[in-house]
C-alpha positions as CSV (number, residue, x, y, z in Angstrom):
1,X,-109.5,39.7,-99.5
2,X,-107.5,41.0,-96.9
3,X,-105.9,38.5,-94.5
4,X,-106.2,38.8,-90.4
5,X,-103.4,36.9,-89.2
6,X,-103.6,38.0,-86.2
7,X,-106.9,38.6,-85.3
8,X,-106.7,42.4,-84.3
9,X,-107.6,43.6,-88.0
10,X,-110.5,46.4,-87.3
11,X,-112.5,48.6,-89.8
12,X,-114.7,51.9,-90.3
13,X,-116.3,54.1,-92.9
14,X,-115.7,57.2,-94.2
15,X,-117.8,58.9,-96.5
16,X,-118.7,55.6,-97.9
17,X,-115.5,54.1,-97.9
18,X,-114.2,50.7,-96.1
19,X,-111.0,51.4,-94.1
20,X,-109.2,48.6,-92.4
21,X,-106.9,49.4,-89.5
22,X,-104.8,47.3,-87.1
23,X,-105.5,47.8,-83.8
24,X,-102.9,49.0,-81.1
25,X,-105.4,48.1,-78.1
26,X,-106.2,44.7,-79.1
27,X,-102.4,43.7,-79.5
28,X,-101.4,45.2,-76.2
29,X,-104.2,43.6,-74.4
30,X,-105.8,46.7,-73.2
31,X,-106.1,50.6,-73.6
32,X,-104.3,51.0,-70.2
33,X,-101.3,48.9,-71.1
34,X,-101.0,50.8,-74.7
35,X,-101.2,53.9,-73.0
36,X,-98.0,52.8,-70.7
37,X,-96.1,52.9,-74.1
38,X,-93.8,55.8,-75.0
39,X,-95.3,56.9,-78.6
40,X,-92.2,55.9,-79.9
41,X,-92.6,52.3,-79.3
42,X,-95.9,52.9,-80.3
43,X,-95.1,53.8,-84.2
44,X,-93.0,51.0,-84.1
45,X,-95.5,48.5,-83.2
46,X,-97.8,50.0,-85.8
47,X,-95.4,50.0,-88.5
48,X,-94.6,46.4,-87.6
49,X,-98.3,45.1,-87.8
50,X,-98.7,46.7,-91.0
51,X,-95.9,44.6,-92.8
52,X,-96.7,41.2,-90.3
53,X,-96.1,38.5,-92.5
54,X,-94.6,36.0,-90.5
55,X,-91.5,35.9,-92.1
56,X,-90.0,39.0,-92.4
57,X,-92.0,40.2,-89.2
58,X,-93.1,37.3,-87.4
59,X,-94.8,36.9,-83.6
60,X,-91.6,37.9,-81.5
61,X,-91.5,41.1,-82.9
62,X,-94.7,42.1,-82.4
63,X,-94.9,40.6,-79.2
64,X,-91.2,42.4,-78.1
65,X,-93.1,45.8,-78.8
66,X,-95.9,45.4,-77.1
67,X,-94.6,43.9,-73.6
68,X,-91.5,46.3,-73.9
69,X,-90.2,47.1,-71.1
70,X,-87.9,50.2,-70.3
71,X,-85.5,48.4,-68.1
72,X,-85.4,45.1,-70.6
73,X,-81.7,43.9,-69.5
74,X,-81.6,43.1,-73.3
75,X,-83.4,43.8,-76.4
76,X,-83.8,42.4,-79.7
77,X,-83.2,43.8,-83.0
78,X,-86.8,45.3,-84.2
79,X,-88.3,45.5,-88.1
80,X,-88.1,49.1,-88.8
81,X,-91.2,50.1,-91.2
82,X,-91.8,53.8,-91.0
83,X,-94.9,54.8,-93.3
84,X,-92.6,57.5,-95.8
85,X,-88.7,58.0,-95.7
86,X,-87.2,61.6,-96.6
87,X,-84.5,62.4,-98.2
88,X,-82.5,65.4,-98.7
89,X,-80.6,65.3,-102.0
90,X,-77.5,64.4,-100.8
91,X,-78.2,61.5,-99.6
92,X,-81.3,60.6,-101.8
93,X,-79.0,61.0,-105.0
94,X,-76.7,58.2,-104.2
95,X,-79.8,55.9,-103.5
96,X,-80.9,56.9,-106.8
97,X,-77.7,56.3,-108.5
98,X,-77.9,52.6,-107.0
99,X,-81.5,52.6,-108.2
100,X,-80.7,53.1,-111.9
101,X,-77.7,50.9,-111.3
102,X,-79.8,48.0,-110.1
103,X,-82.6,48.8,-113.2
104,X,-79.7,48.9,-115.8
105,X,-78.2,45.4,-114.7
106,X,-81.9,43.8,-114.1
107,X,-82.7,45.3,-118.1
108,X,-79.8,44.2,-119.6
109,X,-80.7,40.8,-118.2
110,X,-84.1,40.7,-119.6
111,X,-85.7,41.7,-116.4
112,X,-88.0,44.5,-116.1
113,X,-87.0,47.7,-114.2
114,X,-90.1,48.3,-112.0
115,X,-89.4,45.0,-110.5
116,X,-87.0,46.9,-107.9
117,X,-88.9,49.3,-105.3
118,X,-88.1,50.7,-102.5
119,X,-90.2,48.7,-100.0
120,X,-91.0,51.8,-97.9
121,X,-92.4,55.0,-99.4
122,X,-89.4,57.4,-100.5
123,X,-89.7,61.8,-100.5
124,X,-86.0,62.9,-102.5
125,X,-86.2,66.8,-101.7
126,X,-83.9,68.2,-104.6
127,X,-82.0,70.4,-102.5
128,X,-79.1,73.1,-103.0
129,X,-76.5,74.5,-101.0
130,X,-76.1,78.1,-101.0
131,X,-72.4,79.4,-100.6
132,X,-71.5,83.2,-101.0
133,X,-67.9,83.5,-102.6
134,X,-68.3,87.3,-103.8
135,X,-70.3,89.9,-102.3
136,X,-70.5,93.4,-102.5
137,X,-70.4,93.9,-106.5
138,X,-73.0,94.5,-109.1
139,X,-71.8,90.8,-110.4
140,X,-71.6,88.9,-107.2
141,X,-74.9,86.9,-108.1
142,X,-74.1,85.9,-111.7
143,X,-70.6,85.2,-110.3
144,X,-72.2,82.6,-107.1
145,X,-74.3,81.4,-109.7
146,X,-71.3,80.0,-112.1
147,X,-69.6,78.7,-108.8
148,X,-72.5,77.3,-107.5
149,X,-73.2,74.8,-110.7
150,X,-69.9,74.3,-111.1
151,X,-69.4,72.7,-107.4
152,X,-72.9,70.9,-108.2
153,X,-72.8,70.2,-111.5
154,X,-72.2,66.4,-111.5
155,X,-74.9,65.9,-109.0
156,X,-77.6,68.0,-111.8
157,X,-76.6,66.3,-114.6
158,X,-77.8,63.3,-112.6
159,X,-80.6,64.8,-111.4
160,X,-81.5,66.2,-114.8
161,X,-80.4,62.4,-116.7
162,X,-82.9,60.6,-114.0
163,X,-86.3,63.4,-115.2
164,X,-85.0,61.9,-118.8
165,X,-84.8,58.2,-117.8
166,X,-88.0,57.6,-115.3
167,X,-88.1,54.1,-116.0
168,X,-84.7,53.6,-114.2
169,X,-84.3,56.3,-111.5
170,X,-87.9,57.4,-110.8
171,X,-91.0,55.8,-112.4
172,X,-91.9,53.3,-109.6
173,X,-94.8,51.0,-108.5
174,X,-97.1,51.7,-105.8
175,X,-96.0,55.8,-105.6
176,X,-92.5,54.8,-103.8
177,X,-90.6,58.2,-105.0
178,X,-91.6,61.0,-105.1
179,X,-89.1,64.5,-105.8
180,X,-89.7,67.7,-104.8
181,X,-88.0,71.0,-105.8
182,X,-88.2,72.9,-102.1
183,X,-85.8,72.8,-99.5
184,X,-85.5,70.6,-96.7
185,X,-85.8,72.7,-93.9
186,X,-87.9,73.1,-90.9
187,X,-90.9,75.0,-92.2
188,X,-90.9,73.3,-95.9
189,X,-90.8,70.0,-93.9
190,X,-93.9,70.7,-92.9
191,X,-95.7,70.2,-95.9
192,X,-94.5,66.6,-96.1
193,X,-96.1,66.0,-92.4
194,X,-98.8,63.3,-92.4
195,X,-100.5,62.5,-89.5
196,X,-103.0,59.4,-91.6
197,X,-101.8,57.4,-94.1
198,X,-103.6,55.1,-96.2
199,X,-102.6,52.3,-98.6
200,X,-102.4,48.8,-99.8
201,X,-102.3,45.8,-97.0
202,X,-99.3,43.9,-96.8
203,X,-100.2,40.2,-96.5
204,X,-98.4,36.8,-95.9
205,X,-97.8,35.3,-99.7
């Protein structure tokens, strides 16, 4: 049963299936006031609805979104919920390191490692960084190669310990990590680009 707390919970069908949405216009009042919103605020507000549980996110905040104002004298801190994060290796490996870290210490307790989740969706892109050293020889590739996983090495033997241990680095509830081989870079970021999103509803305990 899913909960309307607030009243603007709205629905539709799609090929036969029940979607529940929150809606942007009924929280703002009306279509012309929404529309007054810079996008940004926009996702915000969205993002906030979607996790409303009156703790966490509560009234103010999603009141403070949708009356905001560009020349507010002040403002007050907001709940940041973005639908997906993304993460280049470099910075996803050291939140995996404190994933497995957390796991570990929860298992060794008598806990269970899937209890700790990211509470926002999570793309690690297992990056690589290119460096040329020697050029112009027959060997210069093999010889980059060797230097390349020797400068990197640490960070793959993680990377390569966390495909062997999924229950503490990767293997999480609800599809919160996922890894991906490519490159983080403009074009390849497009294939990550979402423009619906559709999953569980958050409601108040």
């Amino acid at each position: 049963m899913v909960e309307d707390t607030l009243g603007i919970l709205k629905t539709f069908v799609y090929q036969s299936k029940v979607y529940h949405y929150y809606s942007l216009d009924a929280v703002a009042g009306d279509h012309l006031k929404l529309r007054r919103l810079p996008m940004s605020i926009r996702i915000l507000l969205e993002g906030v609805l979607r996790h409303y549980d009156g703790k966490r996110v509560n009234r103010q905040d999603v009141k403070n979104l949708a009356e905001w104002k560009p020349n507010a004298a002040s403002r007050d801190s907001t709940p940041f919920y973005p639908a997906r994060v993304i993460m280049q290796d470099f910075t996803g490996v050291p939140v995996m390191n404190d994933l497995a870290g957390m796991r570990a210490a929860l298992v060794r307790n008598g806990g269970k490692p899937e209890d700790i989740n990211p509470v926002i969706p999570v793309d690690v892109v297992i990056d690589h960084s290119v460096q040329v050293d020697y050029y112009g020889t027959n060997d210069s590739f093999r010889q980059n190669a060797e230097v390349e996983f020797t400068r990197n090495r640490e960070r793959y033997e993680f990377l390569h310990w966390c495909h062997l241990q999924p229950e503490l680095c990767t293997r999480l509830t609800w599809n919160t990590w996922r890894r991906s081989p490519r490159f983080a870079r403009q074009p390849e970021r497009q294939l990550y680009f979402q423009t619906r999103w559709s999953g569980r509803i958050l409601t108040p305990p």
